[in-house]
C-alpha positions as CSV (number, residue, x, y, z in Angstrom):
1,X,48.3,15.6,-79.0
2,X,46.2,18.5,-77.3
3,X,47.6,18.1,-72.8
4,X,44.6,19.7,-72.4
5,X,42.3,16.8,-73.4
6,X,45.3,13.7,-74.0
7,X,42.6,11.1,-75.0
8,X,41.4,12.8,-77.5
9,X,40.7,10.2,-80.5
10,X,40.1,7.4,-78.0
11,X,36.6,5.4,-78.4
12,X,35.7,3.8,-74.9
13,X,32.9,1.8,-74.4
14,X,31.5,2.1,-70.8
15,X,29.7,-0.8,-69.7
16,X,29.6,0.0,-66.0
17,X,26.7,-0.1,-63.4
18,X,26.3,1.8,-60.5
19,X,29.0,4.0,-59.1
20,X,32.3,3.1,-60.3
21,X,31.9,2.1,-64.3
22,X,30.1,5.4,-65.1
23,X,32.6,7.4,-63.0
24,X,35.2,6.2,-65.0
25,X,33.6,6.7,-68.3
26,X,33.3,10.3,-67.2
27,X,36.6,11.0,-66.1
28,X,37.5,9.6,-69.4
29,X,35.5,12.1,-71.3
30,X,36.6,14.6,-69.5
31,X,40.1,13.8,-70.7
32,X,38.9,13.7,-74.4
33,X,38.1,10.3,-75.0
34,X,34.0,9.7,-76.9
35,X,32.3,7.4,-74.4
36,X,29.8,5.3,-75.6
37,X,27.6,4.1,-72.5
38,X,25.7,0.8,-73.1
39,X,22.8,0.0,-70.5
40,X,20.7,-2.9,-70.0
41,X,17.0,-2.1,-71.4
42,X,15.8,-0.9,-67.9
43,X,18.8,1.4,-67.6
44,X,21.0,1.6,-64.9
45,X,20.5,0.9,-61.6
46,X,21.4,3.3,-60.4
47,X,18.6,6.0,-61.5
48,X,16.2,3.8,-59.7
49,X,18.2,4.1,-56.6
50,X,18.4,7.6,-56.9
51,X,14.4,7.8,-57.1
52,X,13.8,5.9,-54.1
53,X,16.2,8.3,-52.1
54,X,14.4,11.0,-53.2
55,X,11.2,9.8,-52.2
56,X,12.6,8.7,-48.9
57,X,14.1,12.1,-48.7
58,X,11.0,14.3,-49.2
59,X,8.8,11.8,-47.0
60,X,11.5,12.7,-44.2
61,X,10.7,16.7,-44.9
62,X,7.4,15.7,-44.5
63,X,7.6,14.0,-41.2
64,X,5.7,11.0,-42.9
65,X,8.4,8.6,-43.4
66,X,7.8,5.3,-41.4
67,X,3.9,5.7,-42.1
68,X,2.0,3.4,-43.9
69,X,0.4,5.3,-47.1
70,X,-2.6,3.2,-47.2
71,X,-3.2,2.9,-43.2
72,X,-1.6,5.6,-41.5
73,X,-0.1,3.7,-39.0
74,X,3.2,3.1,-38.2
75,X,5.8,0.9,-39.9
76,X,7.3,-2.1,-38.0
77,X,11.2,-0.6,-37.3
78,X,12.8,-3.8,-38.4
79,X,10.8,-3.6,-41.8
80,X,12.1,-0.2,-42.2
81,X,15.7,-1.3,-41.5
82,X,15.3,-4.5,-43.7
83,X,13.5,-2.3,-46.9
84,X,14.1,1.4,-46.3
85,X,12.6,2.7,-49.4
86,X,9.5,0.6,-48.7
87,X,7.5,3.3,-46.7
């Protein structure tokens, strides 16, 4: 057995969404063992997520988060608090 990588040999099959499934199939390959990561057809979750942060991010940089892309105006506060991605 190589300590460096002491699951070596092992097959895993990851089936985690999210956060905490995909971390540990990682820290699993890191320690040797082939992951095999099976999604639903629209992926994980997760990347999705990760694309409507962004957007939110940038839109913040910009100073044009909380206005309306069509009107221009303000968004209601409580819409913003309810949907946060929906600017």
């Amino acid at each position: 057995m190589n300590t460096d990588r002491p699951l070596e040999g092992l097959r895993v099959v990851e089936m985690g969404q999210l956060l905490a499934g995909p971390f540990a199939g990682t820290v699993l390959g890191y320690f040797g063992a082939e992951v095999i990561k099976v999604e639903p057809p629209t992926g994980d979750p997760i990347r999705q997520w990760i694309r409507d942060l962004k957007s939110a991010l940038i839109r913040i940089e910009n100073k044009t988060y909380g206005v309306c892309r069509v009107t221009g105006k303000l968004i209601n506060k409580k819409r913003l608090e309810l949907v946060p991605h929906a600017t």
